[in-house]
C-alpha positions in Angstrom: 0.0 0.0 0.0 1.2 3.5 -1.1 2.4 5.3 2.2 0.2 8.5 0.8 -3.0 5.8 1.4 -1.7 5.2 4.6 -1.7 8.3 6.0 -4.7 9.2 4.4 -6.4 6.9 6.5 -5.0 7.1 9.7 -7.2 8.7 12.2 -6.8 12.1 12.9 -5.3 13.3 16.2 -8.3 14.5 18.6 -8.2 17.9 18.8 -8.0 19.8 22.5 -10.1 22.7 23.0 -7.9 26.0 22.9 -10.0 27.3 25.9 -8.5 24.1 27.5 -5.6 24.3 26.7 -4.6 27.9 27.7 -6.9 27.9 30.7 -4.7 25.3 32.0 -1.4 26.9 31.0 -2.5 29.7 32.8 -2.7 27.7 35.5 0.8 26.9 35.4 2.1 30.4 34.8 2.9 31.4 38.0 6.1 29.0 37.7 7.6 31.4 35.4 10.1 34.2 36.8 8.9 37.3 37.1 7.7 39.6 39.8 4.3 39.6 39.2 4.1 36.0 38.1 5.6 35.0 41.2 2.7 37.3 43.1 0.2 35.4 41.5 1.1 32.4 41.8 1.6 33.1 45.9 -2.1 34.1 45.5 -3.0 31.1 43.5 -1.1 28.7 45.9 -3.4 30.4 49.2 -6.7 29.9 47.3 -5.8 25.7 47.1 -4.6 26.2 50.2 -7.7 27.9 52.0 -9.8 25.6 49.9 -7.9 22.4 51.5 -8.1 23.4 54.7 -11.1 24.4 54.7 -12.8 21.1 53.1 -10.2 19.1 55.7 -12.1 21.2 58.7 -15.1 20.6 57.5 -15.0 16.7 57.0 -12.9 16.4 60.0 -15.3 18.2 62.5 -18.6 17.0 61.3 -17.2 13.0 61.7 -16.7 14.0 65.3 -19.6 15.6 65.7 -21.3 12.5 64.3 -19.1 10.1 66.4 -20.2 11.9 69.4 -23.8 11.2 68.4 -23.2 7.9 67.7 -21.6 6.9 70.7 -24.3 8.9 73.0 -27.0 7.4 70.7 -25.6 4.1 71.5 -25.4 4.4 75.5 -28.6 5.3 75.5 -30.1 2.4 73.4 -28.1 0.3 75.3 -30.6 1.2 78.6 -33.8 2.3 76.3 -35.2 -0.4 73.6 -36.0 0.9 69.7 -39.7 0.9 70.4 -41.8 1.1 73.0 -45.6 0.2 73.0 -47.3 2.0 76.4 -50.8 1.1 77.7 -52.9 4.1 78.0 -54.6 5.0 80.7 -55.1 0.8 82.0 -52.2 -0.9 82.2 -51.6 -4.4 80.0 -53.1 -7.0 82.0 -51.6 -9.6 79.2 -48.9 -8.6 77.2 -48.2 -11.9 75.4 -50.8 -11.3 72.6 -49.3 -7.5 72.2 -45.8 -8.8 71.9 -47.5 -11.5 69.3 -49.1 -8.5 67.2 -45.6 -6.7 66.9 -44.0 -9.6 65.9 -45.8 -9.9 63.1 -44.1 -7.0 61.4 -40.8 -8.3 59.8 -38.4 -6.2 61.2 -39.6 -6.5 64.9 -37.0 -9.0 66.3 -38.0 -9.6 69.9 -39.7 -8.0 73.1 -40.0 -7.7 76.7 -42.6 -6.7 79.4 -41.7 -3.2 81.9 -43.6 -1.7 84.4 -42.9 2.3 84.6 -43.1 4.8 87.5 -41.3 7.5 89.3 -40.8 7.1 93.2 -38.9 9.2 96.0 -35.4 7.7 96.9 -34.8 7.8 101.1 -31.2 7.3 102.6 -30.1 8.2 105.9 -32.7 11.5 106.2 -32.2 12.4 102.1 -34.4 12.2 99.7 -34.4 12.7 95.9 -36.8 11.2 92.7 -36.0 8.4 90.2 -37.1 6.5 87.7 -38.4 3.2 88.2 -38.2 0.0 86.1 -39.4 -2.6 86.4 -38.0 -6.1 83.8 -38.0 -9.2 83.6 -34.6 -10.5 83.8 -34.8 -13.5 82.0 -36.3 -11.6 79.0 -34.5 -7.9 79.5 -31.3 -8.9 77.6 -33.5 -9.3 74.3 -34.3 -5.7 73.8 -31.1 -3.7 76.1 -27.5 -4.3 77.1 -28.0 -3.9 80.9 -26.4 -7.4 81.4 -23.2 -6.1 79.6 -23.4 -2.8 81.7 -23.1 -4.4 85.3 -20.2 -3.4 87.1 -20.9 -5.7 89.6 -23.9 -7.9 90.6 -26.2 -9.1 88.1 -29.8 -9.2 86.7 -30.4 -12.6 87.4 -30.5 -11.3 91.2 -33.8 -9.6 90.5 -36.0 -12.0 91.5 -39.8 -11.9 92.1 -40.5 -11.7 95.6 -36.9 -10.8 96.8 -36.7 -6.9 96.1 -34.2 -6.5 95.3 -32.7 -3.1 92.7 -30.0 -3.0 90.6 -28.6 1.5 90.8 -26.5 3.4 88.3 -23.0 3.5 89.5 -23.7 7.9 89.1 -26.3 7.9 91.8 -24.4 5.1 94.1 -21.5 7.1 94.2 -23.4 10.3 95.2 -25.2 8.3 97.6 -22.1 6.2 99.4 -24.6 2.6 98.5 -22.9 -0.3 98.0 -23.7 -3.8 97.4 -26.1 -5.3 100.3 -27.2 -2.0 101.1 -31.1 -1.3 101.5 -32.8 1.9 100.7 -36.5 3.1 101.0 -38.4 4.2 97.9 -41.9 6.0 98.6 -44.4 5.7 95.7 -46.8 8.7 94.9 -49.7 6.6 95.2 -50.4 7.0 99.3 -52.5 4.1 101.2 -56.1 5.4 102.5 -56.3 4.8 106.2 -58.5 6.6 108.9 -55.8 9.4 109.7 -55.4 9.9 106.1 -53.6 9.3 103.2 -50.4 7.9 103.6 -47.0 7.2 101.9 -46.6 3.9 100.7 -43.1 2.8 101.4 -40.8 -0.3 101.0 -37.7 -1.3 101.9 -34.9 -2.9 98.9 -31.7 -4.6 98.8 -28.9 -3.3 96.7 -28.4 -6.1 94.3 -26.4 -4.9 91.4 -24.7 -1.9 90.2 -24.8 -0.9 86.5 -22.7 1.3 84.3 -24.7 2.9 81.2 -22.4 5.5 80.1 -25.0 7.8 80.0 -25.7 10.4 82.9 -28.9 10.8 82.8 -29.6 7.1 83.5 -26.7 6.2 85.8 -28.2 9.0 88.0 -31.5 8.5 88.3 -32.9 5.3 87.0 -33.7 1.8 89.4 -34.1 -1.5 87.9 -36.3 -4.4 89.9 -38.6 -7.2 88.6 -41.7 -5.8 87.0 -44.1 -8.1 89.7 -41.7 -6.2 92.6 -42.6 -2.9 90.8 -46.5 -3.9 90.3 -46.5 -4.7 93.9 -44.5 -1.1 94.6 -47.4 0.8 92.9 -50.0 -1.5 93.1 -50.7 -2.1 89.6 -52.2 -5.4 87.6 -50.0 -6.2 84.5 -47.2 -3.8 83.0 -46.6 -0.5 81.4 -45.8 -1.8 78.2 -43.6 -4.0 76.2 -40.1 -2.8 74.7 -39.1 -3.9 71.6 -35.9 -4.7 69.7 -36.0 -4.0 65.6 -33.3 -5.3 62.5 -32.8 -2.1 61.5 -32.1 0.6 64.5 -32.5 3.6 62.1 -35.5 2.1 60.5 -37.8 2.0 63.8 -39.3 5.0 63.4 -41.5 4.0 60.5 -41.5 0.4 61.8 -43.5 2.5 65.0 -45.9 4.1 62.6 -46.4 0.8 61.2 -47.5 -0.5 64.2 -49.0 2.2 65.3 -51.6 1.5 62.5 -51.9 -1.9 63.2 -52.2 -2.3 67.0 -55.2 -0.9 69.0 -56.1 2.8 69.1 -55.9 2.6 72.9 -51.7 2.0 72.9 -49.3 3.9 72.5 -46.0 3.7 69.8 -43.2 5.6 70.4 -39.1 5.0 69.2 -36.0 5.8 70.7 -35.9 9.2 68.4 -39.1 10.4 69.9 -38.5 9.6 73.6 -35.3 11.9 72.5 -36.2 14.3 69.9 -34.9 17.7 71.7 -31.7 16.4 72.5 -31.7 15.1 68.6 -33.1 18.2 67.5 -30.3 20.2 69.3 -27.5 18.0 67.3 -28.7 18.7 63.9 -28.7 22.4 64.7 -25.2 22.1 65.8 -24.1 20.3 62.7 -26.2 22.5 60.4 -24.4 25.3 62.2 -21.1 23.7 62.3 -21.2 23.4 58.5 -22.5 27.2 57.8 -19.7 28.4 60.0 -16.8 26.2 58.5 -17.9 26.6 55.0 -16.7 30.3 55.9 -13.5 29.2 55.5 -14.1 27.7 52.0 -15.7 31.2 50.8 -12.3 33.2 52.1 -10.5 30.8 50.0 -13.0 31.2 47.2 -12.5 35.5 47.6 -9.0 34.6 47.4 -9.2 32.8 44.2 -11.5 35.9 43.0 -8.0 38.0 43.5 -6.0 35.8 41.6 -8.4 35.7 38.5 -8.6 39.5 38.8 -4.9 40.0 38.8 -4.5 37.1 35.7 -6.9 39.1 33.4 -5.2 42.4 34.0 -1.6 41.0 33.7 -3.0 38.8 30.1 -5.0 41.4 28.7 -2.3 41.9 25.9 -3.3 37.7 25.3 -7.0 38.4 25.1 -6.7 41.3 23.2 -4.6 39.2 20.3 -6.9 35.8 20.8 -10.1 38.4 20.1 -8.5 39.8 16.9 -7.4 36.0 15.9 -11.3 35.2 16.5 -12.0 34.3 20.2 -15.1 34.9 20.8 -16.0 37.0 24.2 -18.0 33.3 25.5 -14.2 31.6 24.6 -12.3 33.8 26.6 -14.7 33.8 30.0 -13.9 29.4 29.7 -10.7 30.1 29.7 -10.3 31.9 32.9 -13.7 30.0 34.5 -11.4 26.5 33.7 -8.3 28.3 35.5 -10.5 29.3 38.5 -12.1 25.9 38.4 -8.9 24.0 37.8 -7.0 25.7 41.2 -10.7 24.9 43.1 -10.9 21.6 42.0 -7.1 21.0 43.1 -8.2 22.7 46.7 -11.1 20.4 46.9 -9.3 16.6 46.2 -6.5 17.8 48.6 -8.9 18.9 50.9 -10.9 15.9 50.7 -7.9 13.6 51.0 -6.7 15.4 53.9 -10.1 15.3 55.9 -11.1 12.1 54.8 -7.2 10.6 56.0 -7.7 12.8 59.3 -11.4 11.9 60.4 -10.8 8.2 59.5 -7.5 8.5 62.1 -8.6 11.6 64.5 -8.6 9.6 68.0 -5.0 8.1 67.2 -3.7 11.7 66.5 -5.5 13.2 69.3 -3.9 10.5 71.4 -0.5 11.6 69.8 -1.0 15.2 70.7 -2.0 14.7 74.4 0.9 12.4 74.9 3.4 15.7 73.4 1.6 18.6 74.9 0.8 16.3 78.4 -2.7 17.2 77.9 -6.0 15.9 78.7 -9.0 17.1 76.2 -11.7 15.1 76.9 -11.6 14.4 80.8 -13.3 11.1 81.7 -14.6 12.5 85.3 -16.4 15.4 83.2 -17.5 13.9 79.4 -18.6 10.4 78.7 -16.0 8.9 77.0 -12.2 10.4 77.5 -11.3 9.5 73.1 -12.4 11.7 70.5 -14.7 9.5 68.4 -15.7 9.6 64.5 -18.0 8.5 61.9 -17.3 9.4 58.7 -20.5 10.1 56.3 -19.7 9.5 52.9 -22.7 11.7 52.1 -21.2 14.0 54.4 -17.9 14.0 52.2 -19.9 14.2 49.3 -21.9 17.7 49.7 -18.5 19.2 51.0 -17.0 18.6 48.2 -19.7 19.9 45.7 -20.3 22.8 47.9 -16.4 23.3 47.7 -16.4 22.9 43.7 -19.7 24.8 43.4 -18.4 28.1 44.9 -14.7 27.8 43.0 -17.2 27.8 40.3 -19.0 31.1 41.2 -15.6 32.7 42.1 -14.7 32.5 39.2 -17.7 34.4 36.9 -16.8 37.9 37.9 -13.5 38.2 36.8 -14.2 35.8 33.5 -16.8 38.7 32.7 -14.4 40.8 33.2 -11.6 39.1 30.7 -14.5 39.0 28.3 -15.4 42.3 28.2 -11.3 43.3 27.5 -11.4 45.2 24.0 -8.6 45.1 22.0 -7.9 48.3 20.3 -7.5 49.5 24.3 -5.5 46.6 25.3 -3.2 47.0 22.6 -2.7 50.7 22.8 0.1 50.9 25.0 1.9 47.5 24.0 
């Protein structure tokens, strides 16, 4: 074959667009010597840099924002169940066929029976309220982790008849009880008798001591068997029934399921509900969090508005010849939107890298830095947990980094309106 035909039919080399290519050599002209250049490209190299850390910050503090929740969410579903179904104003005198209903749904696992009041506390002259519960022990581990959160004793020392409590380790060591102890606890409903009403008391044994995590329960919250609590506030049959799902994020619509199919006179509540302020408080945080930290990302982005500013005025003898060689005005606002764009995206991947390396790592480097400074940060006398703990979103990563990308983008539109509006006959006057 003639080497003419040959190259006659070779494929053509694909062409780049010229907006492409000089938007990215543009890009790269800070590298050159020169005063100015050099000025810019200082500029250029603070707008990736602002961009980074500000992306980095981002990812980094909302994973520990949503490690905090995690962990707190999971103390306290290791004391409360995923759904609860409460009798209204009778208690359940049989809770088997209620439990049976609920486990129809498919993603209801397992339940257990309680028996709910408050009562007065009395040691030694002081009194103070707490929560009452009352399980069965045999049953409880189903639907909490109270048999993993004994510090010492056990649940199985709960028995009918024997009443005997199991108290948070919070409110034991306000209170100086220990093991073998026995405190009073007065129930609101008083006793009739011909000099009046009077408080109904009773006498319990310290049985076990449990651990939660969680100060709200370890303070305040007393564990019995549900017939010792029946008998405490003279009740026939139990409160409710607590119920365990697959799917812990899920419950809430497995509740309004039930709901629906369980009789009008119950009640169907989940763990978000029996919670929703402290919830509700957390989302505010984070939405806040990530309005206040995105700040950062817009400094970077007024930054990169400089740059672009001082790149048209220092190529306006460039424009001026690409207009009279047949640019049009649309040409030259890509080339300076895919410079602007270019240095954003470069901010944003190292940014992203960064952040995601540093939330998927934070409680190691924390460690680190407490062991160099001889610091503390998270006390474990004053906060839950004494780590810093994370739980990296991917979602979370992934409108960061479009937020990041979306305002590099609007940075840039000014000054490319700006580089298209350049005429030449004025650029070129005094070259």
């Amino acid at each position: 074959m003639p080497r003419g035909d040959s190259m006659a039919n070779s494929p053509a080399p694909m062409q780049v667009p010229f907006e492409l290519s000089i938007g990215l050599r543009y890009t790269r002209a800070g590298r050159r010597s020169g005063r100015r250049n050099g000025f810019i490209s200082f500029i250029s190299a603070l707008s990736v840099a602002g961009i980074a850390l500000g992306v980095a910050a981002l990812i980094t503090v909302l994973s520990v924002m949503n490690g905090f929740q995690k962990e707190v969410r999971d103390r306290m579903l290791g004391v409360l169940s995923h759904i609860e179904i409460l009798a209204g104003r009778a208690p359940i005198l049989d809770w088997r066929p209620v439990l049976a209903e609920a486990r129809k749904h498919p993603q209801v696992v397992d339940g257990a029976p309680f028996v709910a009041g408050q009562a007065m506390l009395s040691r030694d002259g002081a009194m103070r309220g707490v929560m009452v519960r009352g399980i069965d022990p045999a049953l409880e581990a189903r639907v909490a982790e109270f048999a993993s959160h004994m510090s010492r004793g056990s649940l199985g020392q709960l028995e009918s008849g024997q009443f005997n409590i199991a108290v948070g380790r919070e409110l034991a060591s306000q209170w100086l009880i220990a093991l073998g102890d026995r405190i009073t606890l007065i129930a609101p409903q008083g006793t009739a008798t011909p000099a009046g009403v009077m408080p109904r008391l009773r006498q319990f044994t310290v049985a076990a001591i449990f651990d939660s995590g969680h100060y709200e329960y370890d303070s305040s919250l007393v564990l019995m068997h549900h017939e010792d609590a029946a008998r405490l506030f003279r009740v026939e049959g139990v409160s409710g029934v607590r119920l365990i799902t697959r799917d812990m994020m899920g419950a809430p619509a497995v509740a309004r399921d039930l709901a629906r199919a369980l009789p009008a006179d119950l009640l169907v509540r989940d763990w978000s509900s029996e919670n929703r302020n402290w919830f509700a408080a957390v989302q505010i945080e984070k939405r806040m969090m990530f309005v206040i930290l995105t700040l950062i990302i817009a400094v970077a982005a007024f930054n990169l508005v400089s740059m672009l500013v001082m790149t048209v005025t220092d190529k306006q003898a460039d424009i001026a010849i690409l207009r009279t060689l047949g640019a049009t005005p649309g040409a030259i606002m890509r080339i300076f939107m895919i410079q602007g764009s270019t240095v954003g995206l470069l901010g944003t991947f190292l940014g992203l890298s960064l952040g995601t390396l540093l939330a998927l790592n934070v409680g190691p480097v924390m460690a680190a830095l407490e062991r160099w400074f001889a610091l503390q940060v998270l006390p474990k006398g004053v906060y839950f947990i004494d780590y810093l703990p994370s739980d990296l979103h991917a979602a979370d990563v992934l409108t960061i980094g479009l937020t990041s990308c979306a305002m590099a983008l609007i940075a840039t539109i000014y000054p490319s309106l700006r580089a298209a509006a350049v005429k030449p006959a004025d650029a070129l006057r005094y070259e």
